[in-house]
N, C-alpha and C positions, 0 to 999 in steps of 0.2 A: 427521372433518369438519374442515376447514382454518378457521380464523378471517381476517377481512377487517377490517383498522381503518385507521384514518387516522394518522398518522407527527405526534408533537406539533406537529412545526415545520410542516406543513401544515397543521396546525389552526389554528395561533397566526397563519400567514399569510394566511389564507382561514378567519374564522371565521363567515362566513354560509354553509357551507358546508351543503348536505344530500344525500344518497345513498340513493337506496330501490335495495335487494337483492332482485330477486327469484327466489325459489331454487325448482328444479323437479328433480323425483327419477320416474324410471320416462317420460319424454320418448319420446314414435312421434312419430319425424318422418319417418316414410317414410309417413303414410296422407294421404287428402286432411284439408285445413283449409279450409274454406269458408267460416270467420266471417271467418280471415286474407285471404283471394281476395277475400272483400267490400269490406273493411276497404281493400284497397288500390284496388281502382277504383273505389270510392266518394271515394276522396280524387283521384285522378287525373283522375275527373270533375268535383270540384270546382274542380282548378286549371285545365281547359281550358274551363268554363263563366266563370273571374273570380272566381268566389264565396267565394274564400280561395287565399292564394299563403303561400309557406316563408316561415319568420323570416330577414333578410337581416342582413350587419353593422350597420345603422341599428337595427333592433332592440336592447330593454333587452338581452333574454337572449342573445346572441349577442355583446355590445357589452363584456356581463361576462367572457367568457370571452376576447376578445381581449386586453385589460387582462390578466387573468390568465397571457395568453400573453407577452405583455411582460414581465411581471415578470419571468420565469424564462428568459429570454434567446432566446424562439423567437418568431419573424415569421409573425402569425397570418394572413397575405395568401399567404405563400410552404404555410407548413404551418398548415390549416385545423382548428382543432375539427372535428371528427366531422359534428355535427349540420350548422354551415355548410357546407360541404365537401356533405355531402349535399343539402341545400336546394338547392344552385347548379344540381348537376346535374340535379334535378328539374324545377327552374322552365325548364330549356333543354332536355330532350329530350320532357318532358310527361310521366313514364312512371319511375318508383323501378324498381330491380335484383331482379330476382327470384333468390335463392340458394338457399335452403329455405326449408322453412316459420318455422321460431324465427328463423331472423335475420331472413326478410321482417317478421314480426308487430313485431320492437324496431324495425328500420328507418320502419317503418310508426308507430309512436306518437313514434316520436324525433322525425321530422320535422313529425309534426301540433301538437305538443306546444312544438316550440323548444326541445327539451333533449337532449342528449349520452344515445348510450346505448352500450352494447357485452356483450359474452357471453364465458363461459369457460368452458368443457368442464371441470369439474370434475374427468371423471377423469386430467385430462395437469395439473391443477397438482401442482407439489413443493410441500408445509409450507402455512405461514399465506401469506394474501397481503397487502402493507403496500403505502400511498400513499403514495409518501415522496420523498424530491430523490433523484437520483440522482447515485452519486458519481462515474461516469465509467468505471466498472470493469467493468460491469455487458454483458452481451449480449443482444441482440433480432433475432429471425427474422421479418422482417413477414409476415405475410399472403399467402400466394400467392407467396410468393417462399422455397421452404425451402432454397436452395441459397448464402442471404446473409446475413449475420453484420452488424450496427451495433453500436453503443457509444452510449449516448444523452451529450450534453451534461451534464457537471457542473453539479449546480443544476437540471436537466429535473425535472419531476414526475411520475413513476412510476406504473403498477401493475408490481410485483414479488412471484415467489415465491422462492423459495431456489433455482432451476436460475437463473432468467433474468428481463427483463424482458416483461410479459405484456401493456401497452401504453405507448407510446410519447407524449411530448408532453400526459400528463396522460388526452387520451379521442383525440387524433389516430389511432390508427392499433392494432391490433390484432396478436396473434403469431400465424403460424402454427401455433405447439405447440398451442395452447390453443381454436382455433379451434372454432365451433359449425357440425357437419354436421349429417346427415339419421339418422346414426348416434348422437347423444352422446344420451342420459340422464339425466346427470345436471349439471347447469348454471345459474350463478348468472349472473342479468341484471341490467348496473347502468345507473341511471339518475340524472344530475346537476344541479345546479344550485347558483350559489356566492352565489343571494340569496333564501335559504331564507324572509328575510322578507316578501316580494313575491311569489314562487315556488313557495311551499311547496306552497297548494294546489295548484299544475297539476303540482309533480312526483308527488303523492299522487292524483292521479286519473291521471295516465299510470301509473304503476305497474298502479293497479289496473285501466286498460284492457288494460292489457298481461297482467295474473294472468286476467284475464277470457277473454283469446286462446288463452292456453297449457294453463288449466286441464281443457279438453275432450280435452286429446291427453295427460295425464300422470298419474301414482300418486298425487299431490302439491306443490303448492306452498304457498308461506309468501313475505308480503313481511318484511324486515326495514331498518330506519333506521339510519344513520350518521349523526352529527355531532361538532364538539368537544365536545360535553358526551358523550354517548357512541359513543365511536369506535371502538369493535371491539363484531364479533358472529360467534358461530357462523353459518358454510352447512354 
C-alpha cells in the first residue's frame, strides 16, 4: 500500500491545512448506484428551484484556494481550482457531467460541499504519493488527453508519485494514468480544504457523505486525515 503525506514545506506554507482520504478496495463501478443518481438530481433540482446555488469566487472556501493559487505563481481566473471550475459550469448548464458512478458521487459532494476533491486509481500509482512544489522536471498526462506531455511550473503544488505528476496546480486538473473508470477497485478519494479551522466540520461530513455513497458498491472503505501535525498515512 503506497503512503500519501504532505511535503514539510507545504505544511509550513499552508498550515490550516486538512485532507480527508478516502480509500476503497473491491470497487463495482459497472452496477447501477441509485443513492449516487439521487444524490445528483436532487441537487440539480435544487439549483433550478433557487433553493441553493455552487460556491462562487465571493465565497470563503473558494476565495482560500485562489489565494493559495497566487502564492504559487498560477492565475486562479485562467486555471481554476477543481471545485470552482466545476461550480461555474453547473450554475450555467443546470446539469453536473455524468462519467461513472465514483467520480459522479466525488463530483457530486465536491460541489455541494465547496471543497476540491479528486480520485486515483490506486493500482497505476508508482511508490508513495507526496504534496509537494514542484521542481519543474517533473511530467503530467492530463486527463483525456494521453497523447500530451506538460512540465508543471517550478514552485506548482503537486500531487506526485515516482513515475509522474498525478495532479496538476495543487487539485486543478487530474492525470490520465491514474484516472478513476468503471473498471478501478481499488482507489483513494481526496478531499480539501486549507481552513481546517472554519472548515473542518464540512470537510468531515463530505467525506463521510461521500464513504456513505461508495460504501454500498465496495469490499471496504476507511476515511483517513492529513494535516501538518500528521502528514502521512497508509492507503
Amino acid at each position: 500500500m503506497p503512503d500519501i503525506r504532505i511535503a514539510p514545506a507545504v505544511a509550513d506554507a499552508f498550515p490550516d491545512t486538512l485532507i480527508a482520504l478516502v480509500t476503497v478496495t473491491g470497487l463495482r463501478g459497472r452496477e447501477p448506484w441509485p443513492d449516487t443518481a439521487a444524490a445528483l438530481d436532487g441537487l440539480e433540482q435544487q439549483l433550478a428551484d433557487g433553493t441553493w446555488q455552487p460556491a462562487d469566487e465571493s465565497d470563503p472556501r473558494i476565495e482560500a484556494w485562489h489565494t493559495a493559487y497566487r502564492s504559487f505563481g498560477t492565475n486562479p481566473r485562467r486555471i481554476r481550482p477543481s471545485v470552482d471550475a466545476l461550480g461555474r459550469r453547473f450554475a450555467k448548464k443546470g446539469a453536473l457531467p455524468r462519467i461513472n458512478p465514483a467520480v459522479d458521487s466525488y463530483n457530486c459532494v465536491s460541489v455541494r460541499h465547496g471543497l476540491p476533491a479528486g480520485a486515483f486509481d490506486l493500482e497505476h500509482v508508482t511508490g508513495d504519493i507526496t504534496i509537494r512544489h514542484a521542481d519543474g522536471t517533473e511530467e503530467f498526462t492530463p486527463l483525456g488527453e494521453p497523447g500530451t506531455v506538460e512540465n508543471p511550473k517550478p514552485g506548482e503544488i503537486i500531487y506526485a508519485d515516482t513515475t509522474g505528476v498525478l495532479t496538476r496546480h495543487w487539485n486543478h486538473r487530474d492525470a490520465h494514468r491514474t484516472r478513476v473508470t468503471e473498471d478501478s477497485a481499488h482507489v483513494v478519494f481526496a478531499l480539501e480544504t486549507l481552513q481546517a479551522a472554519r472548515d473542518g466540520h464540512l470537510l468531515k461530513a463530505a467525506a463521510d457523505e461521500l464513504r456513505n455513497l461508495l460504501t454500498p458498491h465496495a469490499e471496504q472503505t476507511a476515511i483517513h486525515y492529513l494535516d501538518p501535525v500528521h502528514p502521512r498515512t497508509a492507503v
